[in-house]
C-alpha angles and dihedrals in degrees: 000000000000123000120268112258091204134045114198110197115191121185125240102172110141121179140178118304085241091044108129090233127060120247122239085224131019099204102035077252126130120204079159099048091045089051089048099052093038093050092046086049091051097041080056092244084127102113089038110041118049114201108206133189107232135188124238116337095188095246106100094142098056092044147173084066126201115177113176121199144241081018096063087217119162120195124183133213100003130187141226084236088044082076101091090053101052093043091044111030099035108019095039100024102033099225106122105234094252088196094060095042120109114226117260093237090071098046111103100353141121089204100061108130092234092072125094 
């Protein structure tokens, strides 16, 4: 079998209802990560994208996270409807979905705006 040429991470973090930091998911529960993986299967990406289910990205603030690789691709507070875009516009048509993406100042910093 060949190798993936995209990795899809969701994230799946929950934490306590007083943590300091949001959760990605409040019930451990994905309705994101199901429409992901459904739309990739019926756009026939299945052999080529893996949607995975990930810890903590560190970017709870900015969640639901999506993070696709090799693209290096971040995209904040996702939806279970933003989906279809990502599947169609980004994994199929190979245009990341500029509207979804969180902004590179905030990837991988203590300083993003978005933090408390």
């Amino acid at each position: 079998m060949p190798a993936f040429e995209r990795h899809v991470f969701v994230c799946h973090n929950t934490r306590p209802a007083d943590a300091p930091r949001p959760s990605c998911t409040t019930d451990g529960k994905s309705e994101l990560f199901t429409q992901l993986q459904t739309l990739s299967k019926a756009a026939g990406l299945g052999a080529t994208v893996r949607i995975n289910k990930s810890g903590c990205l560190d970017q709870c603030e900015h969640g639901p996270t999506v993070v696709v690789y090799p693209d290096a691709v971040w995209y904040g507070k996702v939806q279970p409807e933003d989906a279809a875009a990502i599947v169609e516009e980004h994994l199929v048509g190979g245009r990341p979905v500029e509207r979804l993406r969180t902004a590179e100042e905030c990837i991988n910093t203590k300083s993003c705006p978005h933090r408390g």
